[in-house]
TORKOL-4160 file (C-alpha; in steps of 0.2 Angstrom, whole numbers, padded with zeros to 4 digits, m for minus):
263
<pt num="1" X="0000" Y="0000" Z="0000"/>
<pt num="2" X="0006" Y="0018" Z="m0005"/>
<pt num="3" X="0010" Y="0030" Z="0009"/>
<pt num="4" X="m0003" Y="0041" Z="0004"/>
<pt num="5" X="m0015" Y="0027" Z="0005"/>
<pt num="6" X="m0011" Y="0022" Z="0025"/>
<pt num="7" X="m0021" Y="0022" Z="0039"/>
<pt num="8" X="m0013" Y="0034" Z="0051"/>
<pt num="9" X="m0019" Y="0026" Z="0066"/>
<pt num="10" X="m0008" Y="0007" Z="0059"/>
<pt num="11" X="0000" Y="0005" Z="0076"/>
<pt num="12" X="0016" Y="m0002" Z="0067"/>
<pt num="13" X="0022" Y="0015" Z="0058"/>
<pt num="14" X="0035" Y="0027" Z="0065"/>
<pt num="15" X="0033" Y="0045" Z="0069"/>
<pt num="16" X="0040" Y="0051" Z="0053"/>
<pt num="17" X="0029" Y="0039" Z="0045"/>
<pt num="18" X="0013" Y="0042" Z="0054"/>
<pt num="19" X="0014" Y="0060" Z="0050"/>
<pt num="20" X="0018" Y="0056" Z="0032"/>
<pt num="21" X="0000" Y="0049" Z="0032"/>
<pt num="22" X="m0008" Y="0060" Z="0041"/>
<pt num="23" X="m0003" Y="0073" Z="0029"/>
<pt num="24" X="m0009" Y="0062" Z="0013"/>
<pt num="25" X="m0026" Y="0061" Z="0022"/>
<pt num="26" X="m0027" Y="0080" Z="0026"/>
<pt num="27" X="m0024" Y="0083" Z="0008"/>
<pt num="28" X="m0035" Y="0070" Z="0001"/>
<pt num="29" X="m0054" Y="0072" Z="m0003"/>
<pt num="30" X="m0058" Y="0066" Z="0012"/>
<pt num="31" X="m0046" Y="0077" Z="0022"/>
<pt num="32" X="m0046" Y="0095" Z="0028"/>
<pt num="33" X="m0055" Y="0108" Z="0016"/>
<pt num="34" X="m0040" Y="0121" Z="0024"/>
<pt num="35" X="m0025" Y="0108" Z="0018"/>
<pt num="36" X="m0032" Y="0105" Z="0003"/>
<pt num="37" X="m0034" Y="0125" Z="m0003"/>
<pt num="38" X="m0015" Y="0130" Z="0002"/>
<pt num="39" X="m0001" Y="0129" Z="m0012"/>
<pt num="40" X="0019" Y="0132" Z="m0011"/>
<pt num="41" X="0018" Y="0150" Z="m0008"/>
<pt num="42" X="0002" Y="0152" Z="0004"/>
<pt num="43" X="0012" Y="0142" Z="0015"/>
<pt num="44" X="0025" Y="0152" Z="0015"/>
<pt num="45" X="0021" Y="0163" Z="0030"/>
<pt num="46" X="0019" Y="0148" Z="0041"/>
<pt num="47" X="0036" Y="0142" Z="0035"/>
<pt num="48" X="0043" Y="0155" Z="0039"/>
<pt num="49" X="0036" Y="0158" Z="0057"/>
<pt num="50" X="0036" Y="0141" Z="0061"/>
<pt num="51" X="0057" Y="0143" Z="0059"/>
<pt num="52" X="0057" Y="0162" Z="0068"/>
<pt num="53" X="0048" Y="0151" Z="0082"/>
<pt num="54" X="0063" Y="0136" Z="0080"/>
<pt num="55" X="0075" Y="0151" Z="0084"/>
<pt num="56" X="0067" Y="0156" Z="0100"/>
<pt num="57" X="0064" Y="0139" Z="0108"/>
<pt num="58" X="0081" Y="0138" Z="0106"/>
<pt num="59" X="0087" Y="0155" Z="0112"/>
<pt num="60" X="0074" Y="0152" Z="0126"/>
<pt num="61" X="0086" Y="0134" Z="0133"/>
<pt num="62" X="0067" Y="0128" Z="0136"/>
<pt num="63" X="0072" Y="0109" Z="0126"/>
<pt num="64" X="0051" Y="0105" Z="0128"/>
<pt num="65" X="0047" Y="0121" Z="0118"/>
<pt num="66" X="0061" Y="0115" Z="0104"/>
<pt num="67" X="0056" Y="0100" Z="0105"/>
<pt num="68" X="0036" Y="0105" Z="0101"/>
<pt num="69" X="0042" Y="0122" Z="0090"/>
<pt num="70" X="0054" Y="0106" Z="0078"/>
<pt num="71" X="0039" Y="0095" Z="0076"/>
<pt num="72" X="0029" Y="0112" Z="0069"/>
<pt num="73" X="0045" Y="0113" Z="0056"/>
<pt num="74" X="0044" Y="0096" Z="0048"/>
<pt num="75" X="0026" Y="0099" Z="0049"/>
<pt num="76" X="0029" Y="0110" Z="0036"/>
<pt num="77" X="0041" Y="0103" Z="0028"/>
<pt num="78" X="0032" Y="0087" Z="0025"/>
<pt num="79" X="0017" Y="0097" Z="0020"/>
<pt num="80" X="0027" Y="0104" Z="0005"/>
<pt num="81" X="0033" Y="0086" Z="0000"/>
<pt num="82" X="0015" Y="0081" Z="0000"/>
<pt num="83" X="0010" Y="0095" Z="m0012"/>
<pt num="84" X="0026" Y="0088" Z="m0024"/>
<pt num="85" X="0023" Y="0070" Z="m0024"/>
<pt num="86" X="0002" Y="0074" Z="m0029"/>
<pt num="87" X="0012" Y="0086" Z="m0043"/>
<pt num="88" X="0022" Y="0070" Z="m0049"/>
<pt num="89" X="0037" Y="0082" Z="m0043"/>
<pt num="90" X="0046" Y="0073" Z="m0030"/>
<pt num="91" X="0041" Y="0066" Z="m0013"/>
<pt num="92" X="0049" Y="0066" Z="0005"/>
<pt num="93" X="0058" Y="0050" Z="0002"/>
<pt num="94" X="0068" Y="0059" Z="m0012"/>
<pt num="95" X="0071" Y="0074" Z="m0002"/>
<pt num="96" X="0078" Y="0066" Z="0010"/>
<pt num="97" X="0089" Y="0056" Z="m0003"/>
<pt num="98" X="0097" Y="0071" Z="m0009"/>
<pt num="99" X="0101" Y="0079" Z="0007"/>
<pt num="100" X="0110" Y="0064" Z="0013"/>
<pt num="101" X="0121" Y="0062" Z="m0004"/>
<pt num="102" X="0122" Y="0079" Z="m0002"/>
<pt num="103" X="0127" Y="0080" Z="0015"/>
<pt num="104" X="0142" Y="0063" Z="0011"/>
<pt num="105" X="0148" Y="0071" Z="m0004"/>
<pt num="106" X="0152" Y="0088" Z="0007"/>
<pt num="107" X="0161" Y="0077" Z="0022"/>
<pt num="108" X="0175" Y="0069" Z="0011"/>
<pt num="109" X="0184" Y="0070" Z="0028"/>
<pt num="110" X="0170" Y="0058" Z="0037"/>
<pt num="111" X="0166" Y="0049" Z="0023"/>
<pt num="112" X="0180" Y="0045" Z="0012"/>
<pt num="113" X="0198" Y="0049" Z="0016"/>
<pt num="114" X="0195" Y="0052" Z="0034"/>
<pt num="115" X="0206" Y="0069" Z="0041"/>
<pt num="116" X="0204" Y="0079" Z="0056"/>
<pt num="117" X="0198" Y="0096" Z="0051"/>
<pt num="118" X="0193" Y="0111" Z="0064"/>
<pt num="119" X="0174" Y="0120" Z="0061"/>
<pt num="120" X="0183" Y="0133" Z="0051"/>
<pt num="121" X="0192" Y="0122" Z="0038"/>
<pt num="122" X="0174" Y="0111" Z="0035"/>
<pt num="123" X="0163" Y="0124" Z="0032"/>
<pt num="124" X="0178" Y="0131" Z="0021"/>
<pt num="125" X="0178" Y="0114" Z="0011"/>
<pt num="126" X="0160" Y="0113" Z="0010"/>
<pt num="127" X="0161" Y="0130" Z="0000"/>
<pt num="128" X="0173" Y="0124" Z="m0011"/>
<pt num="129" X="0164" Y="0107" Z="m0016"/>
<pt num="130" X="0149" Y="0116" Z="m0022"/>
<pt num="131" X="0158" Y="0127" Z="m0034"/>
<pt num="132" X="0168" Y="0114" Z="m0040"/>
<pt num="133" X="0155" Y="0101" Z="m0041"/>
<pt num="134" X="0146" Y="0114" Z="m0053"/>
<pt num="135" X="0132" Y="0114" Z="m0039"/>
<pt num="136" X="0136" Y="0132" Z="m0038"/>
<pt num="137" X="0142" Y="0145" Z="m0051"/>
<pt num="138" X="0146" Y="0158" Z="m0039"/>
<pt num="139" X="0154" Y="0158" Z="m0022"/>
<pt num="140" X="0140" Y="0168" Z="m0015"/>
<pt num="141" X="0126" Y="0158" Z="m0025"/>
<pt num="142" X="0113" Y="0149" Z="m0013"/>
<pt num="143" X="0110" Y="0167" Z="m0002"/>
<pt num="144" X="0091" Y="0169" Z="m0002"/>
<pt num="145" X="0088" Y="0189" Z="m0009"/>
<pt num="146" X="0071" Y="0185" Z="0005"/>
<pt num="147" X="0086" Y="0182" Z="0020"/>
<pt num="148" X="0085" Y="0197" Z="0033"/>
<pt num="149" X="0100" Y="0208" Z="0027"/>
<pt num="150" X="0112" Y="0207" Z="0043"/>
<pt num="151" X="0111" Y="0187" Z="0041"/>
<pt num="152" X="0116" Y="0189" Z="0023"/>
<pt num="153" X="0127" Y="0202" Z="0026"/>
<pt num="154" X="0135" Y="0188" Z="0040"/>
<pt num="155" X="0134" Y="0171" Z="0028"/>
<pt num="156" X="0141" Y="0181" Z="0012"/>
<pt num="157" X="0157" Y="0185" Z="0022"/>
<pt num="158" X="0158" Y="0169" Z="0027"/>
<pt num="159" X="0155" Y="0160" Z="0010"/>
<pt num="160" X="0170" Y="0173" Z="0001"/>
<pt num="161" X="0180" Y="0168" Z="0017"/>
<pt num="162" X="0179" Y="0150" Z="0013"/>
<pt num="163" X="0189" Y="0153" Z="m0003"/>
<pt num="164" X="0203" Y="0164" Z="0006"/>
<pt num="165" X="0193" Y="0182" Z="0003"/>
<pt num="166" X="0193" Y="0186" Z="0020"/>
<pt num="167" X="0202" Y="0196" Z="0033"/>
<pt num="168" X="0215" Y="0188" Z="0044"/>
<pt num="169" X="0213" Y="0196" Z="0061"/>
<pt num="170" X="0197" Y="0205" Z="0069"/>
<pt num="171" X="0207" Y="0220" Z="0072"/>
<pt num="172" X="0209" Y="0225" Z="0053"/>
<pt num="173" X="0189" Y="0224" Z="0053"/>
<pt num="174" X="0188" Y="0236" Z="0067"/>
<pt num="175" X="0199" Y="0248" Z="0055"/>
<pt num="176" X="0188" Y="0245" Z="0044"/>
<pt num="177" X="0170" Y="0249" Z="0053"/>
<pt num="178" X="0181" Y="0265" Z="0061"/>
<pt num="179" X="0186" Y="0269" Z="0042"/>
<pt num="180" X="0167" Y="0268" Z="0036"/>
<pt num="181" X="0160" Y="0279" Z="0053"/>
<pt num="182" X="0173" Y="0293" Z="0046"/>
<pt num="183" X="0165" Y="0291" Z="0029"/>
<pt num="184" X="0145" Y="0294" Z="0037"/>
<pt num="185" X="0154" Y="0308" Z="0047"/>
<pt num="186" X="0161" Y="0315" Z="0031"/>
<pt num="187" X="0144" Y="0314" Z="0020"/>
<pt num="188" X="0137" Y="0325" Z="0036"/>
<pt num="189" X="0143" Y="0341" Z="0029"/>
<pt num="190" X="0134" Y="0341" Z="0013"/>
<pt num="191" X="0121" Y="0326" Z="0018"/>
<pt num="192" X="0116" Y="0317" Z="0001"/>
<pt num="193" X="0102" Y="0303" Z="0005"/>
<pt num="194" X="0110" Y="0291" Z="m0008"/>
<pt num="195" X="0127" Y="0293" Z="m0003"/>
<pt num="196" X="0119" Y="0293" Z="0016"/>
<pt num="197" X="0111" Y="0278" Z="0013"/>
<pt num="198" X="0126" Y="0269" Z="0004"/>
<pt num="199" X="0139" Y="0271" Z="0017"/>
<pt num="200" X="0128" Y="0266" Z="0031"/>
<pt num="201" X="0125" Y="0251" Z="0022"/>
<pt num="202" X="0144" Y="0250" Z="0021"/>
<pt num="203" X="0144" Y="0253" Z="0039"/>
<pt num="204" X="0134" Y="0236" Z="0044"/>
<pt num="205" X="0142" Y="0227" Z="0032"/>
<pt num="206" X="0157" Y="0228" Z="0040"/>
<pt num="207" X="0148" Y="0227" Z="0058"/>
<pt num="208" X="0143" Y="0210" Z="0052"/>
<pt num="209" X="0161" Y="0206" Z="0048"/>
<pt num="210" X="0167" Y="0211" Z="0064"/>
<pt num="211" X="0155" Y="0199" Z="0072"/>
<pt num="212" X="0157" Y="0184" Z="0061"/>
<pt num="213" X="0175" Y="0187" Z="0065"/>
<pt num="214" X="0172" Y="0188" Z="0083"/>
<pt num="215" X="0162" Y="0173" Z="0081"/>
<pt num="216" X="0148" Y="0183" Z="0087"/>
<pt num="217" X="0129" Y="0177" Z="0077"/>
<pt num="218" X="0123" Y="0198" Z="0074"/>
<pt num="219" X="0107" Y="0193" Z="0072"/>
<pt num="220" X="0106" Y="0186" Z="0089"/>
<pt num="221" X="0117" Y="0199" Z="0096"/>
<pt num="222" X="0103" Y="0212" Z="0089"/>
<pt num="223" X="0088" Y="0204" Z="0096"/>
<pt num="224" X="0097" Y="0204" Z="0112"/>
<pt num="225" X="0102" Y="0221" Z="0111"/>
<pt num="226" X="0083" Y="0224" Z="0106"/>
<pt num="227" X="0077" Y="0214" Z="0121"/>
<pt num="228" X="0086" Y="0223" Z="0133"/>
<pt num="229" X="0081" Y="0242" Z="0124"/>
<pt num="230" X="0061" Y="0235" Z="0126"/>
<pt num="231" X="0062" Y="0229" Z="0144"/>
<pt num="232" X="0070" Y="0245" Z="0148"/>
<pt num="233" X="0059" Y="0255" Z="0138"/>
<pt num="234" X="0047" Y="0249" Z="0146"/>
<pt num="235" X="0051" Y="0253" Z="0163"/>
<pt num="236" X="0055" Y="0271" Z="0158"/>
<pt num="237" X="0034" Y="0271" Z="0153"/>
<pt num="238" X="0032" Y="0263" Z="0170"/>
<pt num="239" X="0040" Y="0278" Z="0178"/>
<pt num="240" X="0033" Y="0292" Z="0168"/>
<pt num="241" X="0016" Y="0282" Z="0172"/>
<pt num="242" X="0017" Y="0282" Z="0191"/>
<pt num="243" X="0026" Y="0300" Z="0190"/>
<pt num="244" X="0007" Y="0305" Z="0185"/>
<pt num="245" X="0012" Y="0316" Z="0171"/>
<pt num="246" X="0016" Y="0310" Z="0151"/>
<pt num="247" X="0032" Y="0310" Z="0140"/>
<pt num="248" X="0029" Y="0327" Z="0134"/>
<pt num="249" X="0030" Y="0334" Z="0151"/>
<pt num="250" X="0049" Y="0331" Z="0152"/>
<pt num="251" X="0063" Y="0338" Z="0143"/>
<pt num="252" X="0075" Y="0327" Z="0135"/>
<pt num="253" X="0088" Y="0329" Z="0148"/>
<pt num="254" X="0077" Y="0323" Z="0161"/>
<pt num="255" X="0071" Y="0305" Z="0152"/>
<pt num="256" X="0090" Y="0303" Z="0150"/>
<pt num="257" X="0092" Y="0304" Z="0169"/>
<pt num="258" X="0078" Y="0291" Z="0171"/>
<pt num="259" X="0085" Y="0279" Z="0156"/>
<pt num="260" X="0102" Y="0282" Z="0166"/>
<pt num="261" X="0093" Y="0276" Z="0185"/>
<pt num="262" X="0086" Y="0260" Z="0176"/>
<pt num="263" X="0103" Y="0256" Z="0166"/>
């Protein structure tokens, strides 16, 4: 019997098979009237949360919520599969075929001759072997243009630095972010949007190196930064609330003192 033509509820499949099922029932005639409407790209969205979500549980230490928040992933991911194998496109089983020739071919040094290589040399390699393997034209080939712009900013310094297009020591980046703050504080003079808007770009570009130097993730880095700025934030309405008056009722200088108190 095909997959798509299992009982859920056979007591002899595994989990990844059970949910395999359930998904081929949702999407059938006699499924969900919700599962059957969605496409590729209206799932998009939950694809994408569902992975925000990943991130958290993981940020949070709370192993249960990764645990749920992982099982809402493959959900997802299985839910695509599905669509391809009713389009006569592929189906899980070959997805998960190519990521594991994929993932043997890129670990020559597991799999073949065996070599003891440090983090930073593998994910070099595994750069290398998709460009010479043809998988890849370009280097930087593979970045998503949908990716939030600090991680790309991150993964494209780290893909150019795993073919020897990279600084050698975090101390030539930081000339560098100093060298791009003296160009913003030199387009101050005669401020020009465009040229504005270039060199700031310049600016975080190299932030990001600095970071992926520092073996600092920025887009973590950020949304701790912006967690702290919101709990403090909010504490500084707390007390303009119980001062009874409102924001407008105090001068600059005086917020700054209370931002300083709760710092």
């Amino acid at each position: 019997m095909q997959d798509s033509e299992r009982n859920p509820l056979e007591p002899n499949l595994s989990p990844f098979e059970r949910l395999v099922a359930i998904m081929a029932v949702l999407r059938s005639e006699r499924g969900c009237a919700w599962d059957r409407k969605q496409t590729h790209q209206s799932l998009l969205p939950y694809l994408i949360e569902e992975a925000y979500e990943v991130v958290e549980a993981v940020e949070s230490g709370d192993s249960d919520m990764l645990c749920e928040e992982l099982g809402d992933l493959i959900c997802q991911v299985v839910f695509h599969a599905q669509m391809a194998k009713e389009a006569n496109a592929f189906d899980i089983d070959d997805a998960l075929k190519r990521i594991g020739d994929k993932l043997i071919q890129r670990h020559p040094h597991i799999f073949g001759d065996r070599k003891e290589l440090n983090p930073q040399q593998v994910r070099d390699q595994w750069e290398k072997i998709k460009v010479e393997s043809g998988e890849k034209k370009s280097v930087l080939a593979g970045l998503p243009k949908s990716m939030p712009a600090l991680l790309m900013a991150y993964r494209m310094g780290e893909k150019a630095g795993g073919v020897g297009f990279d600084w050698t020591d975090p101390s030539e980046v930081m000339d560098k972010v100093l060298e791009e703050l003296d160009e913003i504080r030199g387009e101050l003079a005669a401020p020009q949007r465009d040229r504005l808007a270039e060199e700031i770009g310049d600016l975080l570009f190299a932030v990001a190196s600095l970071s992926r130097k520092l073996q600092v993730d920025p887009e973590h880095a950020l949304r701790v930064a912006l967690a702290k700025f919101r709990d403090r934030f909010s504490r500084l309405e707390d007390a303009v609330r119980q001062s009874g008056r409102s924001f407008e009722d105090y001068t600059l200088e005086q917020l700054e003192q209370i931002w300083q108190r709760i710092k």
